[in-house]
N, C-alpha and C positions, 0 to 999 in steps of 0.2 A: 468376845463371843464368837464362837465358830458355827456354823452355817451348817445345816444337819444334811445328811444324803440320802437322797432316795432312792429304793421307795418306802423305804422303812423310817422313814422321818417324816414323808409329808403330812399334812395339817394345817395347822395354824402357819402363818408368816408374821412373825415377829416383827415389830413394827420400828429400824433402827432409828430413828425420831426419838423416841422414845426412849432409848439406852441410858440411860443413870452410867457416865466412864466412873465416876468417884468413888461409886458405892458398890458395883458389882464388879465380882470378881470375873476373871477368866474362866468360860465354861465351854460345852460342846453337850449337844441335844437330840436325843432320836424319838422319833412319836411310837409311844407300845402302844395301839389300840385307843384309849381313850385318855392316857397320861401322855406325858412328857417325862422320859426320863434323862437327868441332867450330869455330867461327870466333867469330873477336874481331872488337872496331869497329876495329883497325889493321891489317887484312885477311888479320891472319894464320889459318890453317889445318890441323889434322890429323884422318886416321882413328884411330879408336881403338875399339878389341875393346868388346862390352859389361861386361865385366872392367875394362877396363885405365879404362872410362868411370867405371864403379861407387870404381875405388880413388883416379883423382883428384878427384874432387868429395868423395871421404869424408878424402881428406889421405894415403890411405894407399900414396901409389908410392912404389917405393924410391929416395931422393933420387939415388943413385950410378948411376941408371937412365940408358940414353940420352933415355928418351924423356921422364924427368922434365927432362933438361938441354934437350931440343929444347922443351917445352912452356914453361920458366922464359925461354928466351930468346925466345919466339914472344909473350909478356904475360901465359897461362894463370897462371902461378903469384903469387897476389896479394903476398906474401911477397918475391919476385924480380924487380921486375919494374923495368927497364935505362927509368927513366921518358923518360931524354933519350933515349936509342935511338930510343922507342915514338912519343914527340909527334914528330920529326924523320920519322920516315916517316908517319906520318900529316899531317903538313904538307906532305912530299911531293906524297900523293895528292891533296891537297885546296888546290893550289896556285892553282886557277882561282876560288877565292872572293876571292881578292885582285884579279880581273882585273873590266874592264869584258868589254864586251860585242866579243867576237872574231866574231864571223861575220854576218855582214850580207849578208841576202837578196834580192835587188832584182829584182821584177816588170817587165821591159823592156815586156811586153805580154804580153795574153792572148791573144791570137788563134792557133791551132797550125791545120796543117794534118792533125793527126793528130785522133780520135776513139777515143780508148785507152779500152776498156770499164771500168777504174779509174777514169778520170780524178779526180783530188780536186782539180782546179785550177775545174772548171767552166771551162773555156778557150770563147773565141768563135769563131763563124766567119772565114775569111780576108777577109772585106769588111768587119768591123766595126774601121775605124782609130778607134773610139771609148773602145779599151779600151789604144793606144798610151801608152806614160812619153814627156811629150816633152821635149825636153834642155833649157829652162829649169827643169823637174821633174829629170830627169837631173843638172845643176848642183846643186841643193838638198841630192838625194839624198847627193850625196857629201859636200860640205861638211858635213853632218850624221856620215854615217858616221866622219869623222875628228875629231869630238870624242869620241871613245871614249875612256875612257882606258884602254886594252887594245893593250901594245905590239904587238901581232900582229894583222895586217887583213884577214879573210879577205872579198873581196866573193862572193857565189856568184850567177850570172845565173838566175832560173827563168821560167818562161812558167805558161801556154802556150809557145811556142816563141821563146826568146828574136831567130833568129835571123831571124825577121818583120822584127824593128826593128833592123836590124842598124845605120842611122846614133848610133842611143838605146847599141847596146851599145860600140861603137867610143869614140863621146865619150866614157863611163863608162872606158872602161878606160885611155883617155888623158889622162884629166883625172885620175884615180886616183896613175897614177905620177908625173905635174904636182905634182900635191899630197903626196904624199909624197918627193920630192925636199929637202920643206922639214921636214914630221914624223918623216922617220926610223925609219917602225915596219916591220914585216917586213909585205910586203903580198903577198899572196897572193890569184890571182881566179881562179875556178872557174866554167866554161858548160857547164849542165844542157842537155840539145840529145838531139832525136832525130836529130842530123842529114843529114837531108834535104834542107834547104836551104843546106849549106855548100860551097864552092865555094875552088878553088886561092886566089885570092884573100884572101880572105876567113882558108882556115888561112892562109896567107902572115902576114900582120896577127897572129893570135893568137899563131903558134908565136913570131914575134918578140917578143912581151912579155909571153912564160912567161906564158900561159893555160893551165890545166888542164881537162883535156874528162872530163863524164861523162857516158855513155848509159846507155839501156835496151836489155836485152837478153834478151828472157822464153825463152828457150829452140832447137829448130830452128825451121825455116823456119811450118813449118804453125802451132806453136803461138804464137811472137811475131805471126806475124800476124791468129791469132784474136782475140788481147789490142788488140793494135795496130793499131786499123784506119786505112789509111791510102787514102783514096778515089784511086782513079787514080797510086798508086804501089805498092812494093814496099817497106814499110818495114824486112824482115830484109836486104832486100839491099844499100838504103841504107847500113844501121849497120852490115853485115859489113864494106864494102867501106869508108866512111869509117874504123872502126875499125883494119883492116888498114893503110891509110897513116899515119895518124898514131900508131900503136903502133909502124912502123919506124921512121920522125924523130924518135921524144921518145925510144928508146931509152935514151941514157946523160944522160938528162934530170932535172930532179928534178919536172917536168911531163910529164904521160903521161894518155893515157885510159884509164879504168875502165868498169866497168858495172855495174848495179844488176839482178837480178832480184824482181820484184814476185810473188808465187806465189797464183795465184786457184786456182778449183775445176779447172778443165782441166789445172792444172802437177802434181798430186798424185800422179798415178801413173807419172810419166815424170820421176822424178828424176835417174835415170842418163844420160838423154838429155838434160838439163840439162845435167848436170853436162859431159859428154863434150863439148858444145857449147862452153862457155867453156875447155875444155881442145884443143879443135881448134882455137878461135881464137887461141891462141898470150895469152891473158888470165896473167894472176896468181895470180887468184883470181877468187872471185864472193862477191857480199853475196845472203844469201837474206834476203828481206824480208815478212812478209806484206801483203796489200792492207790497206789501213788505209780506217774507215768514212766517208770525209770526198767531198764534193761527187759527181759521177756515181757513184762508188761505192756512194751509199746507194742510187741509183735500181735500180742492176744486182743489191745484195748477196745475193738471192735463186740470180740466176744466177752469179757467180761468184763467191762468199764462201766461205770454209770456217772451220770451229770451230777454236776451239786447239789441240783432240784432235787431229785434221786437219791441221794445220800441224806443230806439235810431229814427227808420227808422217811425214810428208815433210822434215822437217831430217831425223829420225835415220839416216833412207836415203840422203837425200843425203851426210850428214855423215861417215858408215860409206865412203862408195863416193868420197870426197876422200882421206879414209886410204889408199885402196887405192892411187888414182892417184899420191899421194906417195912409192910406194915407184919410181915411175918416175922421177918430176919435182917439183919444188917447187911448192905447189898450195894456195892456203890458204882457209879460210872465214871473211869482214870478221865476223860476227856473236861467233865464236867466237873468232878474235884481240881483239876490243874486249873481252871477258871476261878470257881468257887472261891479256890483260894486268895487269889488277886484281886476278886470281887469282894471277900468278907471280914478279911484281915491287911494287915498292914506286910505280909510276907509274902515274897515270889517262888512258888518251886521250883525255879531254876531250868523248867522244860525248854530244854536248847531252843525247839523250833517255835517257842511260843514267846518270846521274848526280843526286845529291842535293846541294843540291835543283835541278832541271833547270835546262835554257839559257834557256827563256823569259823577254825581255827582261831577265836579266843575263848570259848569254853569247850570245843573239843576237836580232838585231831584222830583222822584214820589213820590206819600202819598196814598196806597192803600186803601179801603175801612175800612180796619180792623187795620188801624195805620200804619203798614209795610211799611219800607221806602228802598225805590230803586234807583241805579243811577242814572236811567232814566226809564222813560215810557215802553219801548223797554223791559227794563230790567222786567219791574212790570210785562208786558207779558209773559213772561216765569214762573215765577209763577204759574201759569192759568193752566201751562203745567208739572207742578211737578218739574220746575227748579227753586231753591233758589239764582242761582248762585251769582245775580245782589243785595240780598236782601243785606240792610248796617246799618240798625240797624231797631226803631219803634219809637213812640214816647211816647210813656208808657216804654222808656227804652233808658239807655245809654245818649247821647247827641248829641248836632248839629256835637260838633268835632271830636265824634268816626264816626260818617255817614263821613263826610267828607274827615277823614283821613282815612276811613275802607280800607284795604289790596284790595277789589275792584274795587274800585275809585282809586289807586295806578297803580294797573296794565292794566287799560281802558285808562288810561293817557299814561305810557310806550308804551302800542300797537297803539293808534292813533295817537302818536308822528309821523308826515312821513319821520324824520330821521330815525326811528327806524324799517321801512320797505325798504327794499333792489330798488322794485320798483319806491314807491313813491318818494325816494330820488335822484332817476335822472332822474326823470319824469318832463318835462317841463312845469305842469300845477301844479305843488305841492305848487305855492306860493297863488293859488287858490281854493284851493282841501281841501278835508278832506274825514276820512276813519273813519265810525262807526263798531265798534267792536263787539256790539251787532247784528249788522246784517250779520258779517262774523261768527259770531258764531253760528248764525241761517243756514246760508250756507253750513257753512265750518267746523263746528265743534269746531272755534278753536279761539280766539282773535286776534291773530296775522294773520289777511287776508291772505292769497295766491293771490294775484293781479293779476297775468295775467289770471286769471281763475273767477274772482270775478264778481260778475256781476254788483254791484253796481261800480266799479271802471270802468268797459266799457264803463255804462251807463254817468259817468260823464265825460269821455272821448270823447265820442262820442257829446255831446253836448256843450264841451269846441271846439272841433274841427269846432263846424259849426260856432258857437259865432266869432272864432279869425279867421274862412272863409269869415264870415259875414263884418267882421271888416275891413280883407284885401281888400274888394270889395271897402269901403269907402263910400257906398250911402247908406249907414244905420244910420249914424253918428250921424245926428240930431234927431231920430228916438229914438237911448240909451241916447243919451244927456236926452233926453226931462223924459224917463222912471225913470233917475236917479233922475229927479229933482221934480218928483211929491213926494209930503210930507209923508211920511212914518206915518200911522194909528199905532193906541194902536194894535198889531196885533198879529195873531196864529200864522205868519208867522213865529215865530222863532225857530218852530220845523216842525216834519212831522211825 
């Protein structure tokens, strides 16, 4: 039995006198309101009265009970417990430790024409072709990328704007399918793009070799382009109107565009106009995101940063006023389906930063402009900033298996282990959770998170909490059913 944390646990105190070792399984406990809800490490889950908590930890439910039979087959009952059932889905969920490294991030250039008050790329101006990937680096890159041993290949373009260097991105995407022609693995390519500078052409070229597009899209017109600055253009009207075309073509596609909302101080009180926004543009869904501390961001955080409190307390609005819209149209939210999922089935979506122990260089690696290879994205950021820390090798050097096995992909594994944090390990949401190390280092100084001070741990707290509030209510049910079962696109979604 693990020891619940406050202040979203306290309540009742369990009385260990009382613990049944024999008969109750291994559990962890959070107080929602007037239940207890209860989780195992095989991500199973139930509420239970403060009664019904008291008689199974003391041994005393009546065996012929439904809910002693729901708890015996869920792993609660140590006496009961279906061992091949329990390791087969939990080997389910934990399928990606067998894999190399699936998503591979690749820096075409830094240079954006944009000046997005976030910015965490540190992007350069449009004259500096010094920050260009150039396609004997572009060659390298890939060849690298495809010593992965990870049947599934996701390349994803970032910038700055990848679409600067569009001869860099082109080669890449054609030298990509060249070479898996002969590896066989499911390759998948994804361009992160404000796009601004995309042209008939240019989609011409993508939509032919299933490219998946993802933009940003902070909200209406005034507020994306307070975020977004975009000198001597119109960046909402850009992304409205490219989004519009290529949302009609990729229709019955299994490549389509998405979009990311980033939410600073300015998005906080105009969730509805958010939200109503990515629902007039004929979207899916929307990923609410908070701004994360990394490159221009730390310069702005003052002006557009907001607390956990703050974020948390703009999901709940948002996420309330998605419900609603759901009773019209299908409508979902990425943050709360990548949960969902872990919570309602026996499968992981694989979302690098949501996962134990995270994607950092064992499910994915960045490829900076200038060859430099990084754990992660996250990590390529810091660069920008005078930190090598995350660097793991190049690809003008060394090999796939020094990146892989470098002393830094060692110890990002160790620190996003959530055994291996005092919190996470009796944290009742941990069979759901993941802890990025890169972003507590950005915080906190330090890999190893300090959790009850974290803010990325609140935030996923706070949103776990409404999810399994939601869930206890039970008139949400068909609502997640339905979000779970629309078809998962070639997608950005598996990072942030």
């Amino acid at each position: 039995m693990s020891q619940p944390d406050p202040p979203g646990a306290t309540g009742a105190v369990l009385d260990p006198a009382r613990f049944d070792a024999e008969r109750t399984g291994f559990f962890r406990f959070r107080r929602l309101a007037d239940k207890f809800l209860v989780t195992n490490d095989f991500g199973k889950w139930r509420f239970l009265t403060e009664g019904e908590l008291q008689a199974f930890i003391s041994g005393g439910l009546d065996k012929s009970s439904a809910l002693y039979t729901r708890l015996a087959a869920d792993g609660f009952v140590r006496d009961r417990m279906d061992f091949d059932g329990l390791t087969a889905s939990w080997r389910r969920r934990h399928r990606f430790l067998w894999q190399g490294p699936s998503l591979h991030v690749v820096v075409a250039t830094l240079r954006c024409n944009h000046r997005c008050l976030y910015c965490q790329a540190n992007s350069v101006p449009m004259n500096d072709e010094s920050c260009d990937m150039s396609v004997e680096t572009a060659r390298k890159v890939v060849d690298r990328i495809f010593e992965s041993s990870s049947p599934a290949i996701t390349i994803e373009f970032q910038g700055g704007e990848p679409l600067v260097n569009w001869p860099v991105v082109e080669f890449i995407v054609q030298y990509a399918h060249q070479k898996n022609r002969k590896a066989g693995k499911g390759l998948w390519i994804n361009l992160v793009t404000n796009l601004s500078l995309l042209d008939e052409r240019k989609l011409d070229f993508l939509l032919k070799n299933g490219v998946n597009f993802c933009t940003s899209l902070d909200g209406p017109e005034d507020l994306h382009n307070k975020n977004r600055l975009f000198v001597g253009g119109n960046s909402y009207a850009d992304t409205v109107r490219w989004f519009k075309v290529i949302h009609e073509k990729t229709k019955r596609k299994m490549f389509r565009i998405d979009a990311l909302l980033t939410v600073t101080r300015f998005s906080l009180p105009r969730y509805k106009d958010i939200v109503d926004e990515y629902v007039k543009l004929g979207s899916r869904g929307v990923f609410i995101r908070p701004v994360n501390p990394f490159g221009l961001a730390r310069d702005t955080w003052d002006r557009i940063g907001c607390s956990a409190g703050e974020f948390v307390d703009f999901y709940r609005g948002a996420f309330d006023h998605i419900l609603a819209v759901n009773k019209r149209r299908p409508f979902f939210e990425q943050t709360a389906r990548i949960f969902l999922a872990k919570i309602m089935t026996d499968q992981d979506p694989n979302f690098l930063d949501m996962r134990s122990p995270c994607g950092a260089g064992v499910g994915q690696i960045a490829y900076n402009f200038d060859g430099g290879v990084y754990a992660c994205d996250e990590g390529r950021m810091f660069s920008r900033m005078g930190d090598e820390s995350f660097r793991i090798g190049g690809v003008a050097e060394g090999s796939y298996k020094d990146c892989v096995g470098h002393p830094a992909v060692r110890a990002i594994a160790v620190a996003s282990c959530l055994d291996n944090q005092i919190e996470c390990s009796q944290c009742a949401y941990k069979p759901y959770c993941g802890v990025c190390p890169i972003q507590c280092y950005a915080e906190q100084g330090d890999i190893m998170g300090r959790m009850p001070s974290n803010t990325r741990c609140r935030i996923n707290k706070g949103i776990q909490d409404l999810l399994f509030e939601r869930l206890k209510d039970g008139r949400y049910d068909k609502i997640f059913q339905r979000w779970l079962k629309a078809k998962e696109p070639r997608s950005a979604y598996q990072k942030q």
